[in-house]
C-alpha positions in Angstrom: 118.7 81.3 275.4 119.1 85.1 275.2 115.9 87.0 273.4 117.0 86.9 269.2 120.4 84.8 270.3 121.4 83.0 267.1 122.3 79.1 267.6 125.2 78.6 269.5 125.7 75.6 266.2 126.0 79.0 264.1 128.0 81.2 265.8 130.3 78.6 266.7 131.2 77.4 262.9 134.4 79.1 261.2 132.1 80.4 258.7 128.2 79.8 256.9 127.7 79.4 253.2 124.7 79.2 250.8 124.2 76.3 248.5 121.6 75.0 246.2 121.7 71.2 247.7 122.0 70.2 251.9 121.8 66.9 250.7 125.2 67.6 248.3 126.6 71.0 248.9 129.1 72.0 246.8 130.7 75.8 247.0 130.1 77.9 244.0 133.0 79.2 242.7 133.1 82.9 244.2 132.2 81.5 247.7 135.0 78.9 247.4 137.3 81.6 247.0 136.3 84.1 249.8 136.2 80.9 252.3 140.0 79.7 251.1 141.9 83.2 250.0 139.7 85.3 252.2 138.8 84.1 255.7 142.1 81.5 254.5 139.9 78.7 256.1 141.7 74.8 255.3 140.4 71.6 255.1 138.2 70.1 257.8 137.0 73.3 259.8 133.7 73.6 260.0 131.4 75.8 258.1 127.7 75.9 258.5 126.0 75.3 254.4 122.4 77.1 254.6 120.1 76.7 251.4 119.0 80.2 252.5 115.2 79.4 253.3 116.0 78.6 256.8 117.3 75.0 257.3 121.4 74.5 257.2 123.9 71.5 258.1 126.9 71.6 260.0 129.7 70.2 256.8 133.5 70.4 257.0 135.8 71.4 254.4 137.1 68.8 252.1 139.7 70.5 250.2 138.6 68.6 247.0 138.7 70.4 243.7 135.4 69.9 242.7 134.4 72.2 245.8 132.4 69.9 247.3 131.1 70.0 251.3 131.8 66.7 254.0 128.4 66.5 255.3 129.2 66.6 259.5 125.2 66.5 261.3 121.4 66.1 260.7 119.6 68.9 258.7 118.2 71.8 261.6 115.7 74.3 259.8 114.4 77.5 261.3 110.8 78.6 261.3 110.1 82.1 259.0 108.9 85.1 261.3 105.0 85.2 262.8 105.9 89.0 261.9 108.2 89.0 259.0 109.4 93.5 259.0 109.5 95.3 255.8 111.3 98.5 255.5 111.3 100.6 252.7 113.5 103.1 252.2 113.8 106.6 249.4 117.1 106.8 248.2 118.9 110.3 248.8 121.6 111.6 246.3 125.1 110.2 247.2 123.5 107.5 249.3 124.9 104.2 249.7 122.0 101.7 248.9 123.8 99.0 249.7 125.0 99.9 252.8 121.2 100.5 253.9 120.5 96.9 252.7 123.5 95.2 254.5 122.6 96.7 257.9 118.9 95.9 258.0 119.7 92.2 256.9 122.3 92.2 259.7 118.9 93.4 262.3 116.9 90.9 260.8 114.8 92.5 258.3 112.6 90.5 256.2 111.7 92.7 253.3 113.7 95.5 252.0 112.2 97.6 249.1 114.0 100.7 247.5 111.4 103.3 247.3 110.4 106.3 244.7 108.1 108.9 245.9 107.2 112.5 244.7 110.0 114.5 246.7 112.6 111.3 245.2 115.7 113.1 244.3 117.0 109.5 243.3 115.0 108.0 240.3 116.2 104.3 239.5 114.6 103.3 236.3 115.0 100.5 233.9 118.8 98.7 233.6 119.8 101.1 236.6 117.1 100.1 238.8 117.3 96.2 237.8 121.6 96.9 238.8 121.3 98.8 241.7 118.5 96.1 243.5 120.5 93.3 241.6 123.6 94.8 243.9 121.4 95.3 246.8 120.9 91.2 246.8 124.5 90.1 246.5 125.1 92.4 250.0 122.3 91.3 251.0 123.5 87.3 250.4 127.2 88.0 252.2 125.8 90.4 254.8 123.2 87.1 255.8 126.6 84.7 256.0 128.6 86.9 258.0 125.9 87.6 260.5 124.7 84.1 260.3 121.1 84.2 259.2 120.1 81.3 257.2 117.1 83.0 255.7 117.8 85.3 253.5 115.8 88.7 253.1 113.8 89.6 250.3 115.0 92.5 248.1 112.1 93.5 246.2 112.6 95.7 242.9 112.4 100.1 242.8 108.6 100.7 243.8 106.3 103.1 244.9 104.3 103.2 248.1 100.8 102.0 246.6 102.6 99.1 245.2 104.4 98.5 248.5 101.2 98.1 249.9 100.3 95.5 247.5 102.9 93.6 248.0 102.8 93.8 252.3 99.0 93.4 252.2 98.7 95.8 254.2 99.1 99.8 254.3 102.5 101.2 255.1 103.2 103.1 258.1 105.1 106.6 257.2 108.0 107.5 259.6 107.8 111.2 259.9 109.3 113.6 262.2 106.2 114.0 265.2 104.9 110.5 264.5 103.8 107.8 266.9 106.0 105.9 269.1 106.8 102.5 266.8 105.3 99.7 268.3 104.9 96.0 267.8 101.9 96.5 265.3 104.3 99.0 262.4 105.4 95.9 261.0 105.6 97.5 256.9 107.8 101.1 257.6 108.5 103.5 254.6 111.0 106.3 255.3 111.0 108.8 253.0 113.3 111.2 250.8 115.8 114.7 252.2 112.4 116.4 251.9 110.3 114.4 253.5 106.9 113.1 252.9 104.5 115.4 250.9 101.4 116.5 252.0 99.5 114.5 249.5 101.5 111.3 250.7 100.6 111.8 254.4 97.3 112.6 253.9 96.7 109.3 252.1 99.1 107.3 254.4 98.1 108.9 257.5 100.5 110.5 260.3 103.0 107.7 260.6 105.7 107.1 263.3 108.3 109.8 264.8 111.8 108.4 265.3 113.1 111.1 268.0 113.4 115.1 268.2 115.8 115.2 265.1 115.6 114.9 261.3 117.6 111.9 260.3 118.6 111.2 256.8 117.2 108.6 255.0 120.0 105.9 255.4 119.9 106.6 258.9 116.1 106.4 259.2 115.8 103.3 257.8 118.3 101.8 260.2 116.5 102.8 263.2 113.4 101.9 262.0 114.8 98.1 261.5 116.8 98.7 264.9 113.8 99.2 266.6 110.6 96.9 265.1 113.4 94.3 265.3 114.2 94.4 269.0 110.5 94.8 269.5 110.0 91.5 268.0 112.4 89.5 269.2 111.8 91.0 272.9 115.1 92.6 273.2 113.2 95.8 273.9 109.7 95.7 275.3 106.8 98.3 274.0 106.4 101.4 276.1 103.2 101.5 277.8 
């Protein structure tokens, strides 16, 4: 198998879908409808039902009312990362936070975590914060179906970078115009804010990685940052010597 190719069981399905049980899946109501009205699947294709911690079972479609899932094969399950990647990521004003967190679970992200830091134009606090991450998780739940991953990525809640490291157990790496060349090791990357980093932030964080001769926006920062540490790990790409 190709480097990071999904399983040929996966890709081949009509469709994949989360559900509580593999032993009984049944199709909650808002998946039921995008799988009949949406992709307008019928009765007996296959779909692939994933309880989203990395195991799934190849079902059919029964077309009974109640929702419910024809088991089809044996229960496959899918080891978590040796490396699991966390990027973090400071919001700019008009940003799409969303769209950030739908791309990096489509590169195979582990951890994404919306960021505040002292340049932060965006400040999500409170009922904002808990709507805007709560949003973040529902892309990040039909980004993982479409592109077939059957463990879903953790979206952690609005924090800042000395609580990041708590979480990661371990220090994040800055990505900063003139950084480092990213390399297998930057496995926890925070990108910062349209201003940059401040000089407090990189003194206590260190230098950090460089992502190429231009300034990229924050959206677009974060995106190469998963492009690359994911191609790294999954040997897509090998580190430069």
């Amino acid at each position: 198998m190709v480097p990071g190719a999904p399983d040929p069981e996966l890709v081949s399905a009509s469709a994949m879908v989360f559900v509580t049980d593999l032993g009984s899946p049944v199709l909650d109501e808002a998946t039921a409808h995008h799988v009949s009205d949406v992709l307008r699947l019928r009765p007996d294709e296959v779909v692939v039902a994933s309880d989203g911690a990395g195991s799934w079972v190849r079902c059919r479609l029964s077309g009974s009312a109640d929702r419910t899932l024809v088991v089809d094969g044996d229960v496959a399950s899918q080891p978590g990362p040796q490396t699991p990647i966390t990027v973090g990521f400071v919001p700019t004003k008009g940003a799409r936070p969303e769209w950030v967190a739908q791309k990096l679970t489509e590169l195979g992200v582990d951890r994404i975590v919306p960021l505040w830091s002292r340049r932060s134009v965006v400040r999500w606090e409170g009922e904002r914060a808990d709507r805007v991450v709560e949003r973040m998780r529902r892309v990040v739940r039909e980004s993982s179906a479409q592109c077939r991953r059957t463990r879903l990525p953790e979206v952690s809640p609005v924090m800042g970078l000395e609580e990041l490291a708590a979480l990661a157990g371990t220090d994040p790496v800055l990505a900063h115009p003139g950084g480092a060349r990213p390399g297998p090791g930057h496995t926890v990357v925070a990108v910062g804010p349209e201003g940059g980093w401040d000089d407090d932030e990189r003194r206590r964080w260190g230098a950090g990685i460089g992502l190429g001769p231009t300034v990229l926006r924050s959206e677009t920062a974060a995106v190469a940052v998963g492009t690359v540490l994911c191609a790294l790990r999954s040997g897509v790409i090998s580190p430069f010597a």
